[in-house]
C-alpha positions in Angstrom: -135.9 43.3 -90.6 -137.3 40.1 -90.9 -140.4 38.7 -92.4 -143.5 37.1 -90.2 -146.5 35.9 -90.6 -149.6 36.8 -88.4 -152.2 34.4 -87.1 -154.8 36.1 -89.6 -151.9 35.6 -92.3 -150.4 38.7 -93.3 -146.8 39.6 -93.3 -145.3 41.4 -90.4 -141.9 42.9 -90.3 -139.8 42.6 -86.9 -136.6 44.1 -86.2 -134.8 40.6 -84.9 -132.9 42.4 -82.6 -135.5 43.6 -80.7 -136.8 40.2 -80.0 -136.2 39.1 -75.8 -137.9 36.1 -76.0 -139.9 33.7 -78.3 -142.5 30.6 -76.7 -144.5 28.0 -78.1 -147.9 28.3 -76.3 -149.0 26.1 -79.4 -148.8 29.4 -81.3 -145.4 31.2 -81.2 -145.1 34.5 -79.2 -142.6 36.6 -79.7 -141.7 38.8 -77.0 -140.0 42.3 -77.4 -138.1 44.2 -75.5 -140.8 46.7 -75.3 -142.8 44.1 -73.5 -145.2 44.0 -77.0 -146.0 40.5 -77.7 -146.7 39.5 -81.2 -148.3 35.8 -82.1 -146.9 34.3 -85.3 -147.5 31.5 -87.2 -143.7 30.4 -88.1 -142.1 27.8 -86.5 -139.8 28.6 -83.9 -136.5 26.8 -86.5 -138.2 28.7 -89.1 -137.9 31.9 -87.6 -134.5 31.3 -86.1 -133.1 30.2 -89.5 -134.5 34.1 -90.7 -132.7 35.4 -87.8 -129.1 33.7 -88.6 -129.9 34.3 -92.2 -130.4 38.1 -91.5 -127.1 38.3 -89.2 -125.0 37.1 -91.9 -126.7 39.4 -94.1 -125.6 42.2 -92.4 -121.8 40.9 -91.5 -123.0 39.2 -87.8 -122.1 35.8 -87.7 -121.7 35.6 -84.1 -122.7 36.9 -80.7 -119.5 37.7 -78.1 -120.4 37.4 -75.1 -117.7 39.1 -72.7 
């Protein structure tokens, strides 16, 4: 799980593998694959460095695609 932070500033956490899409809308929306959208305040790089951070954490480093 990773660590973000709500438009009213409390901390939410989000399974990052559940995450289908994220957009700047100027706030960033995160998407789920539920179809749930949550609106964070961390930047998209800040939130993307949590997500590689979190992978390698847990023995992902990379993605195959076949």
């Amino acid at each position: 799980m990773i660590d973000v932070m709500r438009l009213d500033g409390k901390i939410y956490w989000v399974n990052p593998h559940m995450i289908e899409s994220m957009e700047t809308t100027p706030d960033l929306t995160l998407t789920m694959l539920s179809g749930r959208k949550i609106i964070v305040k961390n930047s998209p790089k800040e939130l993307i460095d949590k997500i590689i951070e979190y992978r390698r954490n847990i023995g992902i480093e990379r993605q195959e695609v076949l």
